[in-house]
Structure formats: structure tokens, C-alpha cells
C-alpha positions, -999 to +999 in steps of 0.1 A: -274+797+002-300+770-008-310+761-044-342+776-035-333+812-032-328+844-048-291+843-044-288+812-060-308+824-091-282+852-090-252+830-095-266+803-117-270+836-139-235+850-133-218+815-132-238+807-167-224+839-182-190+835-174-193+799-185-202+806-216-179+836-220-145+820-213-125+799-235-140+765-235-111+748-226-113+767-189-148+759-188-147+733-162-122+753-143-154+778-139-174+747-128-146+739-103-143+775-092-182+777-088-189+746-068-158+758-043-179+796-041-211+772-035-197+753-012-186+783+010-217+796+011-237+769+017-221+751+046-197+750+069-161+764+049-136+741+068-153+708+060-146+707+024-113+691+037-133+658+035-142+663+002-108+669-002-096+638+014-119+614-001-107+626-036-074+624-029-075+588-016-096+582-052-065+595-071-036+574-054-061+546-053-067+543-089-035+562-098-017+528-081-044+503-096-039+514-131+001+513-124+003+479-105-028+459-124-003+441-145+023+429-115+022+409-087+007+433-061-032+426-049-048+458-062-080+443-042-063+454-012-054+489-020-090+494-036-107+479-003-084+499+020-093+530+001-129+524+001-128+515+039-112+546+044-141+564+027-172+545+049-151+549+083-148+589+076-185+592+071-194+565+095-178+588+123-191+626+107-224+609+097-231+578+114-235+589+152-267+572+156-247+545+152-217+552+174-244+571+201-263+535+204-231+516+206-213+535+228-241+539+254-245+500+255-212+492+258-206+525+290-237+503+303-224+475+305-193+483+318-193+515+340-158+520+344-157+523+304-160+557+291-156+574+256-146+609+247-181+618+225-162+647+207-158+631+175-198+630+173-200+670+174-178+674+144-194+688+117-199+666+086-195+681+052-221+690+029-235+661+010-215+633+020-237+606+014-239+613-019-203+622-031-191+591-007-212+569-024-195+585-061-158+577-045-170+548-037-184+540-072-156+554-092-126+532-073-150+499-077-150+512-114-118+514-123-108+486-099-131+464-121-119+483-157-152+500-163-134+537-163-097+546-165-085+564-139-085+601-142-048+619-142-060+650-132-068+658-099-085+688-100-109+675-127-116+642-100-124+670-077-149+684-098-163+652-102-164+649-065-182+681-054-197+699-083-217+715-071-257+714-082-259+676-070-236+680-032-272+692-025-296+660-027-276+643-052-281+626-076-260+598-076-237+599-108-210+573-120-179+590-132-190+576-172-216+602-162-200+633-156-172+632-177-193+655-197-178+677-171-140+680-192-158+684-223-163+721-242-203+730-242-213+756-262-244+777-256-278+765-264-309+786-260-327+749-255-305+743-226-314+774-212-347+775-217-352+738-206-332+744-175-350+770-163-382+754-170-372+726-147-359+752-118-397+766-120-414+733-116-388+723-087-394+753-071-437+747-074-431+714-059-413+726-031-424+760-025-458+757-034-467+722-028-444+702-003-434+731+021-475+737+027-483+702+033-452+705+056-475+727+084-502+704+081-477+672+089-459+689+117-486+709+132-504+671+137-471+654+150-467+683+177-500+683+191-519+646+187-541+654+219-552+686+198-555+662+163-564+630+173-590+605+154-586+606+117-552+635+116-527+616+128-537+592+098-541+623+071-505+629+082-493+598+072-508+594+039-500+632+031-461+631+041-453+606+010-463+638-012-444+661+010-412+643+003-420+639-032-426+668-035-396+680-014-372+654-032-384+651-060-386+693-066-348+700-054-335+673-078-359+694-107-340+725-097-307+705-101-309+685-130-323+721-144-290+743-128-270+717-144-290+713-182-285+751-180-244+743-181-251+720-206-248+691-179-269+661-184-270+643-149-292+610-145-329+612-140-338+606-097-377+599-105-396+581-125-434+586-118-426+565-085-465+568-073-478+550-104-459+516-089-478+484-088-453+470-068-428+480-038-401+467-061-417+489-094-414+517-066-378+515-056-373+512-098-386+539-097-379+565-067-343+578-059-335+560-089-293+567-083-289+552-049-310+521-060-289+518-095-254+523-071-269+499-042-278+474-071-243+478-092-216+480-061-233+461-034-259+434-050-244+422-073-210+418-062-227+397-031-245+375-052-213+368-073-191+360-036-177+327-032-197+325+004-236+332-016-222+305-045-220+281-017-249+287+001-267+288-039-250+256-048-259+239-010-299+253-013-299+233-046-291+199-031-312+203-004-345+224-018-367+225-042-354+246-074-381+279-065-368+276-030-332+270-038-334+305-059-350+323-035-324+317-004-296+337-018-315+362-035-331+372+002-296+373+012-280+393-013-314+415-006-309+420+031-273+431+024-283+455-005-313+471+020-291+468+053-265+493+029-295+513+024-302+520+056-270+527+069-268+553+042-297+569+055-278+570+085-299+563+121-310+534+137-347+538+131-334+537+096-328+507+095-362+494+110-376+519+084-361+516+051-338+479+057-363+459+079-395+470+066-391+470+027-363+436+028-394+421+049-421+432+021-405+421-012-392+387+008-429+383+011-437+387-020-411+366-035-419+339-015-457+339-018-458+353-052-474+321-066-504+326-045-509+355-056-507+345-087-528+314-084-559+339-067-559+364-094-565+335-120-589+323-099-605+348-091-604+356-126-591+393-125-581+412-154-544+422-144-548+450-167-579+463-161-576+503-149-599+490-116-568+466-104-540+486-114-553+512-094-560+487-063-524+478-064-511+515-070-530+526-035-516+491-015-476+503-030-486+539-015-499+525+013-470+506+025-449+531+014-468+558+040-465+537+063-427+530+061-420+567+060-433+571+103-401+559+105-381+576+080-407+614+090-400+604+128-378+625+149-364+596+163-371+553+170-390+561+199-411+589+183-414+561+155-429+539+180-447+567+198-466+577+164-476+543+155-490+539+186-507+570+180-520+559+144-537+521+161-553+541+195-575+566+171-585+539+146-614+533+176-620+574+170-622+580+133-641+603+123-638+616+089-664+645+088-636+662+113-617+672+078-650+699+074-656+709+109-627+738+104-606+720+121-582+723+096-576+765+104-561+754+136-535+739+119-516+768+106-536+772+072-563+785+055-587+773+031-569+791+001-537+766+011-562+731+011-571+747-024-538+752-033-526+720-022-551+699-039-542+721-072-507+712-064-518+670-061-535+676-095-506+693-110-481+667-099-503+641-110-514+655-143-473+661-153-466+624-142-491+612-167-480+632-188-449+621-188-461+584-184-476+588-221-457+612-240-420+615-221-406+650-207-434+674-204-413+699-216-404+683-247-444+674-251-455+717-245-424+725-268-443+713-295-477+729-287-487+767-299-472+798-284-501+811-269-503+781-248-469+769-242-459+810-229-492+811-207-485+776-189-448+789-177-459+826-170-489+809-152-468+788-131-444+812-126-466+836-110-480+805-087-449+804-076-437+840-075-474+846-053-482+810-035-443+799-031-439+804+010-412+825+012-399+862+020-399+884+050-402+864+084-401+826+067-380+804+066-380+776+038-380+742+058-348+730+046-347+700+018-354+668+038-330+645+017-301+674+024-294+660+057-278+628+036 
């Protein structure tokens, strides 16, 4: 069951009802009892034992820091054991890239060496990036006092795997979804806003991302066939088809969840109007940012090992340079963890190496910069320049993603090459020769997609100037508020690929 189909419309409607009917003291018993029916249909039954597992090392973890905090015993031990516990079960469910790499080196270098590969088939359990990363989160907080432990452990299993955000996330702390114990009351709003958000997820994904998908991957699996300027199109199109991919599943479940009266935190924040690769990654996947920046950053820059380093840079560097040092550190640790998370080797030449190396870059030669826009004497705020550096962001960003789109490192490095041997053949009147049919689409779906671009863009200003744009058409008349949602609904209903013989490509951030 994905959050794109019928049947999941069908129980967000029956779960909603029962909700709402029940006492509200059971109400998050229903939420419990919904994300376990979820769950079951969804992925495979038997691994919601790791869910399991991981939340009851989080209760004896923080059970046993709360109860030995005031004695002698190093609760810095118990909360490192637990959360090492936590990265070595998804490290061996999730991280076989990892192990794959490693243990083919090491059977290489020693022939007589050799590893029983089971543990690589087992089947890892349905969004366990995300919900490790929330264990993870929620022991730090309560080792460091920021939550109290939670008693129950049935609630810190809803926490755990409610179930709208085990899909894509997002990312929540436990001060987050404590909302979760509380008694909700229904609220036409919340329904009405909810389902608003569900329809605009599913235009971004249905409409939109899974359309620019055949384009993408029609290119990819035939660059003999699309050579010159495609290969290229592909590369600046996929950044839109995981936006809107992304972007439109978290929609659907911040809207699932605002329909329970769950307010989960925002993922995206008009990531492609960025001036900067650091604006971008303020500003895209939002959660794992905020979680890589609370639990991993910071706590490296405050170690006693970066304070040295800090304290030696001063004494032997100038002050800018002194600075700099252990903040590129503490940076390759943060974007080494979020590559990992990703979980694949060319992961970590995609998303560590490549966006560690661009903001290093920038830090370190951000006074030129500086010095050639005032010499050049540019307007930092004129719309012209702005622009400029919004394209250069996406630009770097498209270019990142060949290694996050690619199949694997070597098709990484196989599509790069691709990209440099047809600069010599561009060609751009290509895109109007009809070349384009061969592809797997019509000229209805180029219409459609570049009414999609528009749309996206139009909403993202939208909500640049005036904040939600459903709080914005709330306020406008009915005529034109009820013809914008029936009109998009029946974009959906007619243009969303789906039904009889299709297949919805499934969410590419589920795989995480």
C-alpha cells in the first residue's frame, strides 16, 4: 500500500473516522493500531521486529539514564552503547554497499578469507533511516536533559513508527510528536487543509515528477539513441523529478497527518530559490539537515579533540584561517554522516565529497568573492544577480545528483563521461526535431510538464511572499478558491499516471 493509492485514501478515511469517534484518551492507541495495519501492508510483516528492537533499546536506555543520572555510573556509556547498537543494526540491514565494498577487498586480498554474505539479503525494515535517526535523536535528548524519558512503551513505539512519516520521513524530534499522547478534537480546517496538501502531493508526483521520470530514464537506458544535448536535459530535469518526487510524498504526509490533527515539521522550503549551496541545504530535506546539525555538528565542534585543534590553529594562523580549520572539520564529519545515511558508496562521492568540497570553497575564498562583486560594482540585490546565483546553486546541485540518480559509482562515472563526450555534439534544435516521441511521451506530457514547472514555481513564490498557499486561497472568494482545488483535482484525477497496466515508480527517498 503506498501513500499514493486508492487504498490509502480508504484508510486515512476509516482511520480518521474512528479517530475522531473513540474516546480521546484511546486516540493514540488508534494511531498505534493504524501505523501497525500500515505497516503490514506496506512492507515486509516480519521486519517490524527492528522497529521493535530499536525502541526497546530507547526505553531501557533512557529508562536507566533518568534512574542513574544522579549516581556514580557513566550514563555516557549506556547512551553510546545504545546508540551504537542502533547504527550497527542498520549499518548491516542498510549499509551493504558498505559491507559489499569491504568485504570484496579484504576476500581479495586474502583468498583464503571468505565471508558468509547472508546477512546482506536480509530484508531491512521499512523506513529505517528515518526512525533510526529519531532513536537516535531522542536517547542524545534525554541523555543531554532536553526531553524526559517516556514511561510508556507503547506510546515510544508510536513515536517510533507512526506511521505517515516511516514512508520518507520527516525527521521529527520527540518534543515534536508528543502531540501524539495529546486528545485532538475534530476540526473541519484540519481536514480540509490536509486533504488539500494530499492533492498537491499527489500533482507533484503523479502528474509532474513520475512524467519527467520516462523522460530521465528513457535517456539513461539508451545514450547511443539520445546522445548530444539529452543526456544533459536529463541532468538538469532530474532535480525537479526528485523535487517533485520528495517533495510531493512529504505534501501527502504532512497532509495524512494535519488531517489527525498532527503537525509534523516542514521538509522544504522553496529549496530552488537558494543563492547558495548552504541557503539550499537550509532549505531542502530540512529534518535530516536540522538532526545532522543538532546530534552530529555540533557536538564535534564542542569535542575536546576540535578545541585543541581550534586552540592550536590560533597560535599558528591567521584568526580567518584559524576559524575556518575546525569548521571544515566539524563539516566533513557532519556531510561524511550524511552520506552514510544515504547509504552507498557513490553516496558519499555524491552527497559527502562533492557538497563538503563546494561550501569548503566557498568559505575559504568567500572574500574574493566578495572583493569582485564590489569591484565589479554589482548590485547584490538586483533580480539580474539573484537569479545568476539561483541557476549556479541548481546547477551544482544537478550535477551532484548523477551521483545520487546513478544506478551505481560506476554508472556515476559512466554518465559523466557521457555528459563531457556530447558537449563536442550539442545540438539544441534536437529538442524540436520530434525526437522527444521516442522517448515514451507525447506532446500533451511536454505541455503538461512545463504546466507542472509553472505550477511548482508559481506556489513557491507564493509561498515565498505570502506563507502557505492554502492559508493565502483560504482567504480569497469561493468561486475561486472551489475552482482551483476542483481544477487540480481533476488534473490529477485525468493526467495523474496511474490505473490499469502502470505501475507508480516508487518514491525515490523511500529506499532510505
Amino acid at each position: 500500500m503506498t501513500v499514493t493509492s486508492f487504498y490509502f485514501l480508504v484508510f486515512i478515511v476509516i482511520g480518521a473516522a474512528i479517530y475522531y469517534i473513540v474516546p480521546k484518551k484511546v486516540q493514540w492507541l488508534i494511531l498505534l493500531g493504524l501505523s501497525f495495519v500500515f505497516y503490514y501492508f506496506s512492507a515486509v510483516p516480519y521486519t517490524i521486529i527492528y522497529l521493535l528492537l530499536s525502541t526497546l533499546i530507547a526505553y531501557i536506555t533512557t529508562i536507566a539514564i533518568e534512574k542513574y543520572r544522579d549516581k556514580r555510573t557513566n550514563i555516557a556509556v549506556i547512551a553510546c552503547t545504545a546508540i551504537i547498537f542502533n547504527i550497527v543494526i542498520w549499518f548491516l540491514l542498510k549499509g551493504n554497499s558498505f559491507w559489499s565494498h569491504g568485504v570484496l577487498l579484504i576476500e581479495k586480498t586474502f583468498p583464503s578469507v571468505h565471508f558468509n554474505m547472508s546477512v546482506l539479503h536480509l530484508t531491512a525494515a521499512f523506513g529505517m533511516g528515518y526512525y533510526t535517526a529519531q532513536v537516535i535523536g531522542y536517547i542524545l535528548d534525554c541523555y543531554w536533559e532536553i526531553s524526559k524519558p517516556q514511561k510508556n512503551p507503547f506510546k515510544l513505539f508510536l513515536f517510533v513508527c507512526f506511521f505517515p512519516q516511516l514512508t520518507v520521513g520527516p525527521i521529527s524530534k520527540y518534543s515534536q510528536l508528543e502531540c501524539l499522547y495529546r486528545e485532538h478534537r475534530f476540526s473541519y480546517k484540519n481536514i480540509c487543509f490536509g486533504s488539500q496538501r494530499i492533492l498537491w502531493g499527489m500533482f507533484k508526483k503523479l502528474v509532474v515528477s513520475d512524467r519527467i521520470a520516462i523522460i530521465t530514464t528513457a535517456i539513461w537506458a539508451d545514450t547511443i539513441s539520445y546522445s548530444g544535448v539529452w543526456p544533459w536535459i536529463a541532468v538538469f530535469l532530474y532535480p525537479i523529478q526528485l523535487y517533485g518526487d520528495f517533495s510531493g510524498c512529504v505534501d501527502i504526509i504532512l497532509g495524512t497527518a494535519e488531517i489527525f490533527d498532527i503537525k509534523l515539521p516542514e521538509n522544504f522550503n522553496n529549496p530552488f530559490k537558494s543563492c547558495s549551496v548552504q541557503e539550499f541545504w537550509q532549505r531542502w530535506h530540512i529534518t535530516l539537515g536540522t538532526w545532522a546539525k543538532d546530534y552530529v555538528y555540533y557536538p564535534v565542534l564542542k569535542s575536546k579533540y576540535l578545541i585543541s585543534i581550534g586552540k592550536w590553529s590560533k597560535k599558528h594562523f591567521t584568526k580567518r584561517i584559524a576559524k575556518l580549520i575546525p569548521w571544515t572539520l566539524g563539516m566533513g564529519v557532519l556531510w561524511l554522516v550524511m552520506g552514510i545515511w544515504h547509504g552507498s558508496v557513490r553516496h558519499i562521492a555524491g552527497v559527502s565529497l562533492w557538497y563538503w568540497g563546494i561550501l569548503v570553497l566557498g568559505e575559504f575564498f568567500g572574500s574574493v568573492f566578495k572583493n569582485m562583486v564590489e569591484y565589479l560594482n554589482i548590485k547584490s540585490e538586483s533580480y539580474s544577480w539573484v537569479l545568476l546565483q539561483r541557476i549556479r546553486t541548481y546547477a551544482i546541485f544537478s550535477a551532484g545528483s548523477v551521483f545520487f540518480a546513478a544506478e551505481s559509482f560506476r554508472d556515476a562515472l559512466f554518465r559523466y563521461q557521457t555528459l563531457f563526450a556530447s558537449i563536442k555534439n550539442l545540438n539544441p534544435w534536437t529538442l524540436f526535431d520530434g525526437t522527444v516521441i521516442r522517448l515514451g511521451v507525447t506532446w500533451g506530457d511536454v505541455n503538461i510538464i512545463i504546466l507542472g514547472i509553472f505550477l511548482l514555481h508559481k506556489i513557491d513564490t507564493l509561498r515565498e511572499k505570502e506563507g502557505m498557499a492554502r492559508e493565502w486561497m483560504q482567504k480569497q472568494i469561493v468561486v475561486f478558491r472551489w475552482g482551483a482545488w476542483i481544477s487540480l483535482f481533476f488534473l490529477v484525477l485525468i493526467y495523474g499516471l496511474y490505473g490499469p497496466g502502470y505501475e507508480a515508480s516508487q518514491f525515490i527517498y523511500q529506499g532510505f
